[in-house]
C-alpha positions as CSV (number, residue, x, y, z in Angstrom):
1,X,-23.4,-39.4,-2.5
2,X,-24.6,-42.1,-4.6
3,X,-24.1,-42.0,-8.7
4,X,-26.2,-40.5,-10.5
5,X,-27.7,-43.3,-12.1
6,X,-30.7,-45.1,-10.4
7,X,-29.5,-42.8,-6.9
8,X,-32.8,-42.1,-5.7
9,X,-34.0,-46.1,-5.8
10,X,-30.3,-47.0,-4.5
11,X,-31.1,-44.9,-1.5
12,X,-34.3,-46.2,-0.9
13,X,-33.0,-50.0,-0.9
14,X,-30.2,-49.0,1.3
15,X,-32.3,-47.2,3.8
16,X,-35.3,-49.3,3.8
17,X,-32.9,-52.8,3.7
18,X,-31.1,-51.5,7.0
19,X,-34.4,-50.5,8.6
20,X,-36.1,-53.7,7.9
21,X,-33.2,-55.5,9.0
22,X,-33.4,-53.5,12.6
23,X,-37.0,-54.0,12.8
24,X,-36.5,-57.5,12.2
25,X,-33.9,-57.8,14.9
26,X,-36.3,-55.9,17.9
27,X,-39.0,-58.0,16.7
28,X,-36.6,-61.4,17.4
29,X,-34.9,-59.8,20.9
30,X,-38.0,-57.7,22.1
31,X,-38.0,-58.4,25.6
32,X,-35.5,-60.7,25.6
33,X,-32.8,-58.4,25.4
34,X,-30.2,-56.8,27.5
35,X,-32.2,-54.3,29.8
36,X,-31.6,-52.6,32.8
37,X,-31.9,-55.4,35.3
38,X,-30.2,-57.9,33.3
39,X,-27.0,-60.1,34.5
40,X,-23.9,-60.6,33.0
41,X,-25.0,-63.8,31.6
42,X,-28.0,-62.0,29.4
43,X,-25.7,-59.0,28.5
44,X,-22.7,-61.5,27.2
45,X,-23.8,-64.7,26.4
46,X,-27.5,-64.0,25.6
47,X,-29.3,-66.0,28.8
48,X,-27.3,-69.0,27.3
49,X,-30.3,-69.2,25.0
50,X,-29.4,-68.7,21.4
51,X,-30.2,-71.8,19.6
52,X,-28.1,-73.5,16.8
53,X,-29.3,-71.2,13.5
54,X,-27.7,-67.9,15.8
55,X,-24.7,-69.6,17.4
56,X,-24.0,-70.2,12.7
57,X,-25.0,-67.2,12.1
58,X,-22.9,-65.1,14.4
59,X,-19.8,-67.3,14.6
60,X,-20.0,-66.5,10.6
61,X,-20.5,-62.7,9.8
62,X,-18.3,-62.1,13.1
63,X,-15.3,-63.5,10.9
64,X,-17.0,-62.8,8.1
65,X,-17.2,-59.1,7.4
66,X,-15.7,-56.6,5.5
67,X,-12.1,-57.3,6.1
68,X,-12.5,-60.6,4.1
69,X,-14.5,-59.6,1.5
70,X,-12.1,-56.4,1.0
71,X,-8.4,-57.1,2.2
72,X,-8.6,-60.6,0.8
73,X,-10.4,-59.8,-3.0
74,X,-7.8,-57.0,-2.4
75,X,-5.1,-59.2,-2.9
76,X,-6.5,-60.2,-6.1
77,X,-5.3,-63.9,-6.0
78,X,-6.6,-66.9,-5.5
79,X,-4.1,-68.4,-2.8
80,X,-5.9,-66.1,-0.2
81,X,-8.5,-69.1,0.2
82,X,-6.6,-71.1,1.8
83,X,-7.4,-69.1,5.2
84,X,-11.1,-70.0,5.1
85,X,-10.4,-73.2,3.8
86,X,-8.0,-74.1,6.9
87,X,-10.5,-72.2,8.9
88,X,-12.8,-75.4,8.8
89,X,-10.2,-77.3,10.3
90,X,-9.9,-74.9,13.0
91,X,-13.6,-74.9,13.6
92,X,-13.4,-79.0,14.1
93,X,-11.1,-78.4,16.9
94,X,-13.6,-75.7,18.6
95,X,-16.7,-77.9,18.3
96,X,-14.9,-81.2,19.9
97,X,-12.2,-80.3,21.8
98,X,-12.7,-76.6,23.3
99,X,-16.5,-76.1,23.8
100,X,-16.7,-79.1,26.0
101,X,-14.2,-77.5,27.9
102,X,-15.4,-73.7,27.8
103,X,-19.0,-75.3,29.2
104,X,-17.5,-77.8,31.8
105,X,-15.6,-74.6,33.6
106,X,-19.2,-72.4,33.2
107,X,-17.2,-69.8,31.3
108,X,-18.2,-66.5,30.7
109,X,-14.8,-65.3,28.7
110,X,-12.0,-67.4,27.3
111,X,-9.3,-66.2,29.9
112,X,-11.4,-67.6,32.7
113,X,-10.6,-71.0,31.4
114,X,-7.2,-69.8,32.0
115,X,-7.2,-68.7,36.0
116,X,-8.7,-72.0,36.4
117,X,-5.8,-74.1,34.7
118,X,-3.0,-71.8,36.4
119,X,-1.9,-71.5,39.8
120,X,-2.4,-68.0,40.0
121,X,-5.2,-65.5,38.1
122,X,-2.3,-63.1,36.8
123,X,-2.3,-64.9,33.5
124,X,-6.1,-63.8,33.1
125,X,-5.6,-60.1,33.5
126,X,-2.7,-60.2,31.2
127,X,-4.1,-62.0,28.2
128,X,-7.4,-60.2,28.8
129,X,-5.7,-56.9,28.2
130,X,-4.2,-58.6,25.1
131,X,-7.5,-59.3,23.6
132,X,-8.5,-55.3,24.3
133,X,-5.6,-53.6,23.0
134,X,-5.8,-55.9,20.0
135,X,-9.8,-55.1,19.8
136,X,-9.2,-51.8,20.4
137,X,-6.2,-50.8,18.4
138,X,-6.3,-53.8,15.7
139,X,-10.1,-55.4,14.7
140,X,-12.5,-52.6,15.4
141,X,-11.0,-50.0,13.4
142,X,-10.0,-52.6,10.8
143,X,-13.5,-53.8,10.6
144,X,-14.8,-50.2,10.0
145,X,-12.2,-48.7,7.6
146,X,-12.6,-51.9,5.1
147,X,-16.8,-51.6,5.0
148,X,-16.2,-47.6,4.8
149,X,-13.5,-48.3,1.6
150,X,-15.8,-50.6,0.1
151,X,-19.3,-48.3,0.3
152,X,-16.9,-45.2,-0.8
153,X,-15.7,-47.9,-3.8
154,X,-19.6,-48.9,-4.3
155,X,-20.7,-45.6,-4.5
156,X,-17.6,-43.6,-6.4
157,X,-17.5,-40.9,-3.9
158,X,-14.5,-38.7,-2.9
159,X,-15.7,-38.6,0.9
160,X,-13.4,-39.2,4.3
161,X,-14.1,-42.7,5.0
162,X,-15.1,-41.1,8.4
163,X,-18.5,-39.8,6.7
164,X,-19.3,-43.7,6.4
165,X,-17.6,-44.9,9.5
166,X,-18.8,-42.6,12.2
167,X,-22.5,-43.5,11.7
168,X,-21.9,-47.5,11.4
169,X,-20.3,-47.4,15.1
170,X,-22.9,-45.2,16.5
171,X,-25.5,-47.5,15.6
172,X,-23.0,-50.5,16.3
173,X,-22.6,-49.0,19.7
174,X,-26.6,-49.0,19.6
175,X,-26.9,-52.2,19.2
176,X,-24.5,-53.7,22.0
177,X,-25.7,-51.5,24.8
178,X,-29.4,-52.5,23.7
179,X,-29.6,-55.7,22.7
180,X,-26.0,-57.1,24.3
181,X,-25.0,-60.6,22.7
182,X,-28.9,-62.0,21.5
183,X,-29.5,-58.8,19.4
184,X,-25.9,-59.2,18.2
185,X,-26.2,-62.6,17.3
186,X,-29.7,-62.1,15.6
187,X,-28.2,-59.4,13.5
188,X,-25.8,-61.2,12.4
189,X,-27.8,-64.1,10.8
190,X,-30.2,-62.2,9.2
191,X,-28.0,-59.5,7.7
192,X,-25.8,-62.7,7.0
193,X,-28.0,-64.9,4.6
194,X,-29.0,-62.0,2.9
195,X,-25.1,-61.0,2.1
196,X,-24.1,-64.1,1.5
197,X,-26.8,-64.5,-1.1
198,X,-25.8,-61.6,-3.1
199,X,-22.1,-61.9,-2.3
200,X,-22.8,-65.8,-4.3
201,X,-24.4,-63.7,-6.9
202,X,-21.4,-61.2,-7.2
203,X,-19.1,-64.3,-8.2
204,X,-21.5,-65.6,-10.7
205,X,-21.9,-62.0,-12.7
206,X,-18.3,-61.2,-12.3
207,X,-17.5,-64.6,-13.7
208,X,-20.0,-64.1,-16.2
209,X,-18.4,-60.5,-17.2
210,X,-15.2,-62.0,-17.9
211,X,-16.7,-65.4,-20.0
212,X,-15.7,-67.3,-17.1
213,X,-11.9,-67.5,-17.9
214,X,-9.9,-66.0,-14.8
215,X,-6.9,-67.4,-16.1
216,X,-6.7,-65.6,-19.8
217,X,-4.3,-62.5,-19.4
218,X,-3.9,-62.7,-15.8
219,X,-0.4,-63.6,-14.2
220,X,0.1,-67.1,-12.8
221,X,1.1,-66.4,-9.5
222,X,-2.6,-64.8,-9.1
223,X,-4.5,-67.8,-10.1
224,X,-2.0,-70.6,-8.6
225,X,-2.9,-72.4,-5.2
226,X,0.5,-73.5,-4.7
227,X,2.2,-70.3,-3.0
228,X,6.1,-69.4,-3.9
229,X,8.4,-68.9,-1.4
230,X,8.0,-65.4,-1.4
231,X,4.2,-65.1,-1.3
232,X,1.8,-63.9,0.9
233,X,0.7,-67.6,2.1
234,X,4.2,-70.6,0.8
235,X,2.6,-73.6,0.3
236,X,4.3,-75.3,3.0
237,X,3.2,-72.9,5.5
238,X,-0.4,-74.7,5.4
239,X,1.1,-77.9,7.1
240,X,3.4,-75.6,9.7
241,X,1.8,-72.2,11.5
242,X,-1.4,-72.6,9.6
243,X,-3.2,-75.0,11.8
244,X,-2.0,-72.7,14.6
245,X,-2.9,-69.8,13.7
246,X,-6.7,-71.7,13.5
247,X,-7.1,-72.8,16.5
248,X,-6.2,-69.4,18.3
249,X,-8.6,-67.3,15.9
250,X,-11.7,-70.0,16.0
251,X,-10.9,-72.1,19.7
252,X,-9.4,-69.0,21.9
253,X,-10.2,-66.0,20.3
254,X,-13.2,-64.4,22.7
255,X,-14.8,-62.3,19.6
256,X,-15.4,-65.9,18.3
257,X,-16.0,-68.7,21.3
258,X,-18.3,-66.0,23.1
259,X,-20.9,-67.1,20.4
260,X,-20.2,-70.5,21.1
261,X,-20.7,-70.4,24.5
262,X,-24.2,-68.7,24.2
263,X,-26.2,-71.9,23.1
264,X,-27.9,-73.7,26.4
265,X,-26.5,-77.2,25.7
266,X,-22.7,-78.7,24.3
267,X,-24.5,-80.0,21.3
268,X,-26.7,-76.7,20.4
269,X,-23.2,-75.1,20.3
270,X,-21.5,-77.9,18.4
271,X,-24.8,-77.8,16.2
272,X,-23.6,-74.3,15.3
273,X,-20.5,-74.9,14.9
274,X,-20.7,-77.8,12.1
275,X,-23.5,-75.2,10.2
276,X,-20.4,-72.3,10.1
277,X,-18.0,-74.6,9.5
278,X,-20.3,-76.0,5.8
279,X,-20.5,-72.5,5.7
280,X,-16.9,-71.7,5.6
281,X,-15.7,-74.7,3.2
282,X,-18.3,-74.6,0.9
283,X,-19.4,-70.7,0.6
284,X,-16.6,-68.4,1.7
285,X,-13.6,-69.3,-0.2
286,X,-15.4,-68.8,-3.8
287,X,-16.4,-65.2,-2.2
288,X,-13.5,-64.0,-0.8
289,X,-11.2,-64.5,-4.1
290,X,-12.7,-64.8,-6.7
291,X,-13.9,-61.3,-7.6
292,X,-10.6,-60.1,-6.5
293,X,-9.0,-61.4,-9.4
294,X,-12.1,-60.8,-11.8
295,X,-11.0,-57.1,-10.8
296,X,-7.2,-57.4,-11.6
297,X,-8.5,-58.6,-15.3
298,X,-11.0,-55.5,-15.5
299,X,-9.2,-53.0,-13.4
300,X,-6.1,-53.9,-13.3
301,X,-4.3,-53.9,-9.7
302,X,-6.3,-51.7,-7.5
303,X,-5.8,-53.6,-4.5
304,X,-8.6,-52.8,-1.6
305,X,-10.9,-51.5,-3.8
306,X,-11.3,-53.9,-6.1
307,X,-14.2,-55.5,-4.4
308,X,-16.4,-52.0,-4.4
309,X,-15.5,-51.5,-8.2
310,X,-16.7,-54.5,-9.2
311,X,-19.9,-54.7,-7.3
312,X,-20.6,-51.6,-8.6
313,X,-19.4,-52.8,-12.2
314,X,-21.7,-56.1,-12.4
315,X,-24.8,-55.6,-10.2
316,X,-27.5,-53.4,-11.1
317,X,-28.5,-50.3,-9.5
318,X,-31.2,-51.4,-7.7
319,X,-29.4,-54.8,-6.6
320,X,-26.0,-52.4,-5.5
321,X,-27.8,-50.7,-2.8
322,X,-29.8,-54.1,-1.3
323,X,-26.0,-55.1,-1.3
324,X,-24.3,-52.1,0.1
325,X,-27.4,-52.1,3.0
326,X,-26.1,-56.0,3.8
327,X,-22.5,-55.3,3.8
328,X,-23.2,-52.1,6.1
329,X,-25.3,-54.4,8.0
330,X,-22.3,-56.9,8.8
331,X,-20.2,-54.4,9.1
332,X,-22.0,-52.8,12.3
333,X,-22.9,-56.1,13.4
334,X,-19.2,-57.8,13.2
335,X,-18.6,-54.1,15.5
336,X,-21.2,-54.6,17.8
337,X,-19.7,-58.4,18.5
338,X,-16.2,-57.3,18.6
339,X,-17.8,-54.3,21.0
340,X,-19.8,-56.6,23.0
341,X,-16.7,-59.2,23.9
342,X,-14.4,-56.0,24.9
343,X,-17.2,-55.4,27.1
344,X,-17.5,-58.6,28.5
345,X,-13.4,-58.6,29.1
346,X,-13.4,-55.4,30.5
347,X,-16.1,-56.0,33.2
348,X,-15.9,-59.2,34.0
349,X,-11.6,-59.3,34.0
350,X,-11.1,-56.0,35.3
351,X,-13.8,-54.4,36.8
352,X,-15.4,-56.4,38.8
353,X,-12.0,-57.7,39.9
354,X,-10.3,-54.6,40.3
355,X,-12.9,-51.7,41.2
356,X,-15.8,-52.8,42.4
357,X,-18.1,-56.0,42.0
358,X,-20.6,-55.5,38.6
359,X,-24.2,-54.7,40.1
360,X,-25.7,-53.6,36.9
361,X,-23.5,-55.2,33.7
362,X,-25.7,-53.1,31.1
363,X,-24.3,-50.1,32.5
364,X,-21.0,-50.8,32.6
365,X,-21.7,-51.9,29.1
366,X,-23.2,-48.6,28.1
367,X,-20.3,-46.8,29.2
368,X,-17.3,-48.7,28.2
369,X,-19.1,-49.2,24.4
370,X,-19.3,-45.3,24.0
371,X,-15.5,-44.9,25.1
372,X,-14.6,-48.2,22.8
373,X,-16.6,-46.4,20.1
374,X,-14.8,-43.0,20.2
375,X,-11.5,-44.7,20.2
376,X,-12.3,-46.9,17.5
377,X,-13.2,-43.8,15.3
378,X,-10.2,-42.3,15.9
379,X,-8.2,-44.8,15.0
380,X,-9.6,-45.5,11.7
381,X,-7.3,-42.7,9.8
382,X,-4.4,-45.0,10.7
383,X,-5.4,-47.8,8.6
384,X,-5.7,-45.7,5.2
385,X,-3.0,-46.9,3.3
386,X,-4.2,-47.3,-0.1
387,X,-0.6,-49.1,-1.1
388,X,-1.3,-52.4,1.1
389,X,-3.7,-54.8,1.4
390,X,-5.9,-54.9,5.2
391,X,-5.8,-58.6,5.1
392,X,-2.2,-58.9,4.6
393,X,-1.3,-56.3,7.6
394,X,-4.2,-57.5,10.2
395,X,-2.9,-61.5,9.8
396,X,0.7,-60.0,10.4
397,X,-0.1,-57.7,13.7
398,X,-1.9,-60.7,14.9
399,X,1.1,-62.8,15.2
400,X,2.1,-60.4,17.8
401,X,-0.6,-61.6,19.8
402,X,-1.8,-64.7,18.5
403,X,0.9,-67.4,19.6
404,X,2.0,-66.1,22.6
405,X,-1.6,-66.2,23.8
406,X,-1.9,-69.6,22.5
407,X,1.0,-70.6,23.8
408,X,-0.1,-69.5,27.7
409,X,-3.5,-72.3,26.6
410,X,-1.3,-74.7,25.4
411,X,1.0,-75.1,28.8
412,X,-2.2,-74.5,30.6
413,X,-4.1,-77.8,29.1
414,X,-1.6,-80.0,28.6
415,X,0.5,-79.6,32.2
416,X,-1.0,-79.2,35.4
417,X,1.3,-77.2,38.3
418,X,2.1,-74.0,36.5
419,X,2.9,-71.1,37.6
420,X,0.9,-68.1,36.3
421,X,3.8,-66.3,36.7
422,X,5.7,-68.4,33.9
423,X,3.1,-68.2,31.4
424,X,3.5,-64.6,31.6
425,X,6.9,-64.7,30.9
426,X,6.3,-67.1,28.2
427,X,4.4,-64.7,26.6
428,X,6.2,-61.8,27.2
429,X,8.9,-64.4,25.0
430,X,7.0,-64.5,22.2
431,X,5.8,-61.3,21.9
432,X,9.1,-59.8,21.9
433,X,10.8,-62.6,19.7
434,X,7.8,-62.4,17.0
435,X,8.3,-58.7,16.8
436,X,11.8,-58.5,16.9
437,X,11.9,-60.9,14.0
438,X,9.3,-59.4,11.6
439,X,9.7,-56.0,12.2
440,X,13.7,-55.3,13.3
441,X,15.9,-58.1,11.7
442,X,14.1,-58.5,9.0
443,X,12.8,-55.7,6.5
444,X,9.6,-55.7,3.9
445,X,10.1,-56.1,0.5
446,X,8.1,-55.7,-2.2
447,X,7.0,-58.7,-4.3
448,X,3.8,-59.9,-5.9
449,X,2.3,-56.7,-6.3
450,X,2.6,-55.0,-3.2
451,X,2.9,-57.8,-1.1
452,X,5.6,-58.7,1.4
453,X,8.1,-61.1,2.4
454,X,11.2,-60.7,4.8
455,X,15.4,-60.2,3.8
456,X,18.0,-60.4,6.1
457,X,21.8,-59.6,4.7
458,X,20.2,-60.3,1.0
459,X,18.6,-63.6,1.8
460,X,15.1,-64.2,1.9
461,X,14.2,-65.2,5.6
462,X,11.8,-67.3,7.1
463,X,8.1,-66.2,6.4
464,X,6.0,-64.5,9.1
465,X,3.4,-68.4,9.2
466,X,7.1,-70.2,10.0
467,X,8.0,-67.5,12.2
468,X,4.6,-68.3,14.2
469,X,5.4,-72.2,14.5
470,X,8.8,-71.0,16.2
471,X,7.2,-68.5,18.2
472,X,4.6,-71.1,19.6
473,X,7.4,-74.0,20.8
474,X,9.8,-71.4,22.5
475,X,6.9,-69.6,24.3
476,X,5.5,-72.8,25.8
477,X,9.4,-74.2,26.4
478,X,10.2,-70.3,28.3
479,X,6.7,-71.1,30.2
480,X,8.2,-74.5,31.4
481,X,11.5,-73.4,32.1
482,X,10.7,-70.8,34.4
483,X,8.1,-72.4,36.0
484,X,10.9,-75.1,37.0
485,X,13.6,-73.0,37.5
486,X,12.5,-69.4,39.2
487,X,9.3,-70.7,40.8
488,X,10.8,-74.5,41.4
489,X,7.0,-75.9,40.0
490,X,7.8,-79.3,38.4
491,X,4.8,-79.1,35.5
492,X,2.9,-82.6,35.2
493,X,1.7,-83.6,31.5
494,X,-2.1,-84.4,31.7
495,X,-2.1,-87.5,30.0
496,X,0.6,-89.2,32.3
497,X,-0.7,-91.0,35.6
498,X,-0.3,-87.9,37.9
499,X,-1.9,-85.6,35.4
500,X,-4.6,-88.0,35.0
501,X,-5.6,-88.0,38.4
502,X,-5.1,-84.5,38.9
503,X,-7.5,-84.0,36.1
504,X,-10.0,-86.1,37.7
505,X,-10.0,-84.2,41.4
506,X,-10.2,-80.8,39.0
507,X,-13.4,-82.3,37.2
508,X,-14.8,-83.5,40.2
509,X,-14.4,-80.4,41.7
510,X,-15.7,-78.5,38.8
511,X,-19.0,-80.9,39.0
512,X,-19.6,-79.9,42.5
513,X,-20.1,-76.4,41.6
């Protein structure tokens, strides 16, 4: 399984790395954990006790996994950093704008927030079953088919991808059902400074391999920040969908504010929020793009697994296994999150609403992680498509989602009086407008490698960022419309003097809980 050189010692780090890491982990949780007798509030948002260092540390390696360090060194270019470097703007708005807000309505899940703002909980259900289908069908199988391509990469093997991925979700699986969100969050950090550490290292070797000249040999477009029309990321798209597209992921994406709204005060949670943030400005972009395009000058254009060959090119033996232990360490840990806030949406949005009130969350976790699990595993053949890049085709199916969810917050925070009703068929709107566009009246074509951008009739067409930016203004506009014209709700703006005091009888409210 592993080469032949150094195999028995590479199995040993691996195996002894991932067990000290678990050990580490019960020895953090013990007790603390999500047992038996637990409540929803232990099993989802850790007792509300994780301090600063694990609010960081899980915000991080839940974004951070292997789809980064994969899809986007698979792009081998160095314009994929500009989605972590936006991502710190998109963290800013999460720390002072929308975990005040999450902690001020007590939430437990992001589409609570939601019921609350809307007359009517309809919107709640809906954009709860969003978040699971795109879990479900989209981030968890994602998440395990790039760490299984990179360990299969690492290790030079001719093994199904299912041979890695089946055991990382079982213990994954593990994880949530045990430890719920503290164990998750734990894992995270400590799996996290110890691959981020080596992933630093990686850049450094790689750089060294190549006498620190990226640019020698190498086609411009690969080494440019300024993205061409036709690229995977136009330079003007940073000042148009960009900034949406970070404040959905980081301020009202549940996989992500769940951590944030685990910490027992606003400031612990903006606390950890500022550490990911210097995290993800001054670490992750150097990580995520860097090697890529070391491995276009070494390898040549091998597009996902660029990332394992190099590792395997520039670290030793010994150093390949501590890393390929860490990287299947995030890997079950970004699962386990991503398992444990499908959990929480499940149970708290639809069974305890719609079957029967939650007695004993840790069992409904148990069972709906094992049927996520299986699911997951089955979809991860579907994603084996060694012509594309992961990154490219997960930011692209999440515009599906992405705005039109966004949208249903947007016309819930800014305008009091609407209809739940109209928010749905806002984002019905831009659901089937974002997918009409990008996938029937526009085709893919190939450019840059393997990457795509849109024709229509011959002419290039707007790119799938602009296309977002469209989505998001028509989707809140539909929500308005019908809210005024089918359900005959005039919709007040918060900051005029009706809004304002409407606000204040909602806080008031809200304080007398």
């Amino acid at each position: 399984m592993f080469q032949e050189s150094g195999s028995a010692l590479q199995i040993a780090i691996f195996f002894g790395l991932t067990a000290l890491i678990a050990l580490l982990t019960y020895w953090k949780v013990h007790g603390k954990g999500a047992g038996r007798n637990s409540d929803a509030k232990d099993v989802f948002l850790a007792g509300g006790g994780l301090s600063w260092l694990f609010v960081a540390g899980s915000i991080t390696l839940t974004n951070l996994s292997t789809e980064q360090l994969v899809g986007m060194n698979g792009n081998q270019m160095l314009l994929l950093a500009w989605w972590e470097i936006s991502g710190f703007v998109g963290l800013m708005i999460l720390a002072f704008v929308f975990v005040p807000i999450y902690y001020r309505n007590k939430c437990t899940t992001v589409t609570e927030l939601l019921e609350r703002r809307y007359n009517g909980g309809s919107i709640r259900t809906v954009i709860s079953a969003l978040f699971l289908i795109g879990n479900v069908l989209i981030y968890l199988p994602a998440a395990l088919y790039s760490g299984s391509l990179f360990l299969q990469s690492l290790f030079g093997t001719d093994y199904s991808l299912l041979v890695y991925a089946i055991p990382m979700t079982i213990i994954a699986a593990a994880y949530t059902i045990t430890g719920g969100l503290r164990a998750v969050a734990v894992m995270d950090t400590y799996s996290g400074i110890g691959m981020l550490a080596i992933a630093l290292l990686v850049v450094i070797l790689a750089l060294a391999a190549v006498n620190f000249d990226i640019w020698t040999g190498v086609p411009e477009f690969r080494t440019s920040m300024v993205g061409a029309l036709d690229s995977p990321i136009p330079f003007h798209t940073l000042f148009t969908g960009m900034i949406f597209i970070q404040i959905f992921y980081w301020s009202t994406n549940q996989n992500i504010t769940q951590k944030a709204m685990a910490a027992p005060t606003v400031k612990e949670a903006q606390k950890g929020v500022f550490a990911a943030a210097a995290v993800r400005i001054l670490v992750i972009p150097a990580i995520v793009v860097i090697p890529g395009v070391v491995a276009y000058k070494l390898f040549g254009d091998v597009n996902d697994a660029a990332y394992g060959m190099l590792v395997a090119q520039v670290l030793p033996g010994w150093m390949s296994g501590a890393f390929a232990a860490l990287m299947a360490a995030a890997v079950i840990a970004h699962t386990s999150a991503i398992l444990n806030s499908s959990v929480a949406l499940y149970t708290i949005d639809f069974h305890d609403k719609f079957i029967r009130p939650v007695e004993k969350p840790w069992m409904i976790s148990a069972v709906a992680s094992v049927v996520l699990t299986i699911t997951t595993i089955l979809m991860i053949p579907v994603f084996d498509n060694p012509e594309a890049s992961i990154i490219n085709l997960l930011q692209e199916l999440n515009g599906l989602f992405s705005m039109p969810i966004l949208s249903a917050f947007i016309a819930g925070l800014l305008f009091r009086n609407v209809d739940a009703r109209a928010a749905i068929a806002g984002l019905l709107w831009g659901f089937g407008s974002y997918a009409f566009h990008n996938f029937i009246l526009y085709k893919p074509q190939e450019a840059f490698g393997g990457q795509t951008y849109y024709q229509h009739w011959g002419m290039t067409g707007l790119h799938y960022i602009d296309v977002m930016v469209i989505v998001l203004v028509t989707s809140v506009l539909m929500a308005l419309l019908v809210n005024r014209v089918i359900f005959g709700n005039r919709a007040v703006f918060v900051l005029s003097a009706e809004g304002k005091r409407l606000r204040g009888a909602e806080n008031a409210r809200l304080e007398s809980l």
